[in-house]
N, C-alpha and C positions, 0 to 999 in steps of 0.2 A: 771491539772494545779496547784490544792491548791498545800501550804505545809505539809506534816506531821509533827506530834511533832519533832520528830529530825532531822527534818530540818532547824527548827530556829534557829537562833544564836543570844543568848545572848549578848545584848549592839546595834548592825548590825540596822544602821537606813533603814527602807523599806518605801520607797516614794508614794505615791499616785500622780495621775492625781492632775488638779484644774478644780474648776468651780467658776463661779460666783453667787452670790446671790441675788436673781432678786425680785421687785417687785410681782410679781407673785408667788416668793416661799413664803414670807411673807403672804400671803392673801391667799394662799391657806391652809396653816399651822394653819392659824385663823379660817379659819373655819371648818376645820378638826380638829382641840384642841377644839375650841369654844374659845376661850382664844381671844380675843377682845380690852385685853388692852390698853388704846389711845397709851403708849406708842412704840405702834405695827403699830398702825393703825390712828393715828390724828397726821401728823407733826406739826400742830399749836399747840397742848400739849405737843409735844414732844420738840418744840423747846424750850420751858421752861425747860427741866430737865438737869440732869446732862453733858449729853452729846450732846445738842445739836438739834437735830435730831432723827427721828423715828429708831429705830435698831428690828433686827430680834430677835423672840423668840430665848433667849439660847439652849431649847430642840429644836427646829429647827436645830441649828448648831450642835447637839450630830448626828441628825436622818443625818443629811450633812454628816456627821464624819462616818457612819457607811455605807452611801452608797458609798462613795471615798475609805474606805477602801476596800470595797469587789471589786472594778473595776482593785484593787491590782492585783486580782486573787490569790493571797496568800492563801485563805480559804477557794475556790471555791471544794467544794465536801470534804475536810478532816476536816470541824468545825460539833461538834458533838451538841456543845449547847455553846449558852452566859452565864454564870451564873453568871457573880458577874461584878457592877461597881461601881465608884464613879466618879462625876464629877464637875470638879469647871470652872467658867470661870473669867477667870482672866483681859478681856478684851471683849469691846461690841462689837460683831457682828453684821455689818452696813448691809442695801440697796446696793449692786453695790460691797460689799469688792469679790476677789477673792479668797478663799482658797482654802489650801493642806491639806492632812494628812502626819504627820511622826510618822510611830510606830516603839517601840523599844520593842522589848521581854527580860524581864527583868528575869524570871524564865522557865525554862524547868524540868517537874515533870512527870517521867511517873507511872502509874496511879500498883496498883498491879495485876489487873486484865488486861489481854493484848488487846492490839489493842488500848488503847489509855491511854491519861497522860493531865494535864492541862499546858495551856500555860497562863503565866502572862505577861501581855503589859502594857505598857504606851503610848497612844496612844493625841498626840497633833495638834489641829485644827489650822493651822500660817495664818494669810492674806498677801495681797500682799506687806506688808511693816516687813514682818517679824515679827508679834506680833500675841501671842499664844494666840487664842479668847476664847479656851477651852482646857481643860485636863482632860485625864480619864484613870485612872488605872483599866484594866480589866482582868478580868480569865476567860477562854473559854477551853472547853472541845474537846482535838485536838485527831483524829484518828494516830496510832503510828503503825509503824511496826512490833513491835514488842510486 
């Protein structure tokens, strides 16, 4: 079902499913990180800060990002390795928000050695009002045909 390196196309947005994000991913994520911060976990701190409201770990929505990607099936059985990202979020990640992923494969490089090449993506977290909660530029080592 994955894709191979040249089977991606450069710019071709590849949609994921959505889910929502529940109380219960937040508090499970807390204590799986340990990461406790009231801003996670005390709405009455939280209602003090910037935003309002308690919002989910950002590395929560990267680990969301990676599991909506792979439901793609895009990389099921041809992703060789993750090796390289970067991630910002450009917007908070709520209690209840519902996101997508959109990736776009920005580079296709097959590799000198055969069977496989890297693939570069940019890959973006949207909630359900259309605002990108996270971005991450990444390279992953794709199995190739050739």
């Amino acid at each position: 079902r994955g894709l191979y390196l040249e089977d991606f196309e450069v710019g071709k947005e590849y949609f994921s499913p959505a889910r929502t994000v529940t109380e219960a991913d937040v508090t499970n994520f807390a204590g799986l990180s340990g990461d406790f911060n009231p801003l996670h976990t005390d709405e009455e701190f939280a209602k003090q800060n910037l935003f309002g409201t308690r919002i989910a770990h950002g590395a929560l929505g990267f680990i969301i990002s990676t599991g909506l990607s792979n439901q793609m099936g895009i990389y099921e059985g041809t992703t060789i390795a993750f090796m390289e990202c970067t991630v910002k979020y450009p917007a908070p990640l709520k209690i209840g928000d519902t996101v997508h992923c959109v990736v776009v494969p920005t580079e296709v490089k097959h590799s000198s050695k055969p069977g496989k090449g890297i693939l570069k993506q940019n890959l973006k977290l949207i909630n359900q009002d259309g605002v990108t909660v996270m971005e991450s530029d990444q390279v992953l080592m794709m199995k190739s045909r050739v």
